[in-house]
N, C-alpha and C positions, 0 to 999 in steps of 0.2 A: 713838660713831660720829661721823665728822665730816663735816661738809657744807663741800661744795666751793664756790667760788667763782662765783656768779651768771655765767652767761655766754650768747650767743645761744641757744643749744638750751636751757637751763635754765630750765623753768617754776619760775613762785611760787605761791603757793596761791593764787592768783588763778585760775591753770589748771585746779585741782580741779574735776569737775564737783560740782555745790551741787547739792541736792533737800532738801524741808523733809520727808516722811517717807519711808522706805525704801523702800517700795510704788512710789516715782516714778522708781525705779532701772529698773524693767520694759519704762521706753520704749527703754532704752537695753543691752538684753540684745543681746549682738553687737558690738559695739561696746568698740574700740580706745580705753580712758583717753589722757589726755596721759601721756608718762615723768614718772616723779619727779625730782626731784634728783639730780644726782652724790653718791655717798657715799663714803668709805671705811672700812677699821675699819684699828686701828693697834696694830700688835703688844702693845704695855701691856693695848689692851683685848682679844685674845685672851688675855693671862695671864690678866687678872683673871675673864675664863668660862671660863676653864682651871682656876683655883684654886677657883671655885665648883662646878664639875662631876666636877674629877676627872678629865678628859680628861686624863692626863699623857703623850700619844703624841710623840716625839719631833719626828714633822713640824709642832706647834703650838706647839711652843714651843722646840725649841734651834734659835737662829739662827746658830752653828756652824756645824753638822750640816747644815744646813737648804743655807747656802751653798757645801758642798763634796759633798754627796748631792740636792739636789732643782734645782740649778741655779738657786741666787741665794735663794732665801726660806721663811721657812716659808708651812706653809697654813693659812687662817683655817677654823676648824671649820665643818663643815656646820652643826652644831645651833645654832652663834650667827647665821649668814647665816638659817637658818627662822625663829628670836627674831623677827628685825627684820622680817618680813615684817607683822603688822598696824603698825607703823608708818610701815611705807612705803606701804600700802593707804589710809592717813587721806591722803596728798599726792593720789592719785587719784580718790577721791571721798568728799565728807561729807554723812553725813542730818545736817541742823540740828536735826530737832524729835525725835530720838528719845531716848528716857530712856537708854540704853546700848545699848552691842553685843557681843557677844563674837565673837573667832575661836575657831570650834570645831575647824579642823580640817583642814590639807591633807594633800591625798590624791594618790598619785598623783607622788609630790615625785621628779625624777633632778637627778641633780651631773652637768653635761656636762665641765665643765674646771674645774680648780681658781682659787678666790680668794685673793690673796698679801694681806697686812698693805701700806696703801699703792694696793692697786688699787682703781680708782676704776668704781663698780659704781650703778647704777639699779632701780627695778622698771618694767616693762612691764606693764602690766593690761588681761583685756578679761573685763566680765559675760558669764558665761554663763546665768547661771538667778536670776530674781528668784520667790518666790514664796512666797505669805501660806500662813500655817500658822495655824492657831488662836490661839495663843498670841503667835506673834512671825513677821518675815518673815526667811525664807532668802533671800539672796543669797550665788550661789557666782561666784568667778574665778577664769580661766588667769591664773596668777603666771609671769614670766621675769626673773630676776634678771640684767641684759646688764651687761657689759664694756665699758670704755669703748672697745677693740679691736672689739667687734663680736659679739663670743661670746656666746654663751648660759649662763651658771655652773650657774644651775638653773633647773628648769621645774616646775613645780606645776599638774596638769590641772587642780585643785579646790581653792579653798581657800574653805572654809565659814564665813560670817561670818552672826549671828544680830543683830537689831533687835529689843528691847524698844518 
C-alpha cells in the first residue's frame, strides 16, 4: 500500500486520538476520528493478493481487458480494501497500554463504487460502542473508505475491534 504525500488535509499520527486503555475510548463513543492518510494500492499489489487468494477475475488483473471493457483500469479487490481496514483503524486511534487487540470483525460491509490500482483512498472512522466485557473491551466503528473525488468506496456499519 502506498502512502501518499503529506499535504494540508493529511494528518500524522500525531492526529490519532491516544488513550492509555481502551475503556477511555467510551468518552468518545459518537464521535467523528480525524481521516487517515491518503493511500493507494498499485496494480503489482493487487497481483501479488490475486496470486495469494486465487481471485483470478479478469477485472483485477488483465489491464488489457480492463482498459478497453471497464473504462481505463482494473478493479482493486474488495477483500484486499477490507485487509487494510485494521490498519488504517491504528492512524485513528491508539490504546498505548493494552497488551493486544484484534479486529474480530466487520459487519454490515457495501462496496458503493469501485477502487482502481492508483486511486488515492482514506478511512473515515467514528466509535460507536465502547464496552467492557469480562474478559476484554469491545470497541465497535462505522468504517468509510472515501475517495479522493468524494465518494464513498465502502461503508462498514460495524467493525469489531477486541482489547486485551
Amino acid at each position: 500500500m502506498n502512502q501518499m504525500q503529506p499535504d494540508a488535509e493529511s494528518p500524522t499520527k500525531a492526529t490519532a486520538l491516544r488513550v492509555a486503555r481502551a475503556i477511555d475510548l467510551a468518552a468518545f463513543v459518537g464521535t467523528e476520528l480525524a481521516p487517515g492518510r491518503w493511500r493507494s494500492v498499485t496494480q503489482d499489489e493487487v497481483d501479488q493478493f490475486v496470486a495469494l487468494t486465487g481471485d483470478r477475475n479478469w477485472v483485477h488483473t488483465d489491464v488489457e481487458r480492463a482498459r478497453r471493457e471497464l473504462d481505463g483500469a482494473t478493479i482493486v479487490p474488495g477483500q484486499l480494501l477490507l485487509a487494510l481496514v485494521p490498519a488504517l483503524l491504528q492512524e485513528a486511534y491508539v490504546v498505548s497500554g493494552a497488551a493486544q487487540s484484534r479486529a474480530a470483525a466487520l459487519r454490515s460491509v457495501r462496496f458503493r463504487c469501485p477502487v482502481r490500482p492508483g486511486d488515492n483512498f482514506r478511512l473515515r472512522a467514528r466509535l460507536t460502542l465502547v464496552e467492557q466485557r469480562p474478559r476484554f473491551v469491545q470497541v465497535d466503528v462505522s468504517c468509510d473508505l472515501e475517495l479522493n473525488s468524494g465518494q464513498c468506496a465502502l461503508k462498514s456499519q460495524r467493525t469489531d475491534v477486541f482489547f486485551d
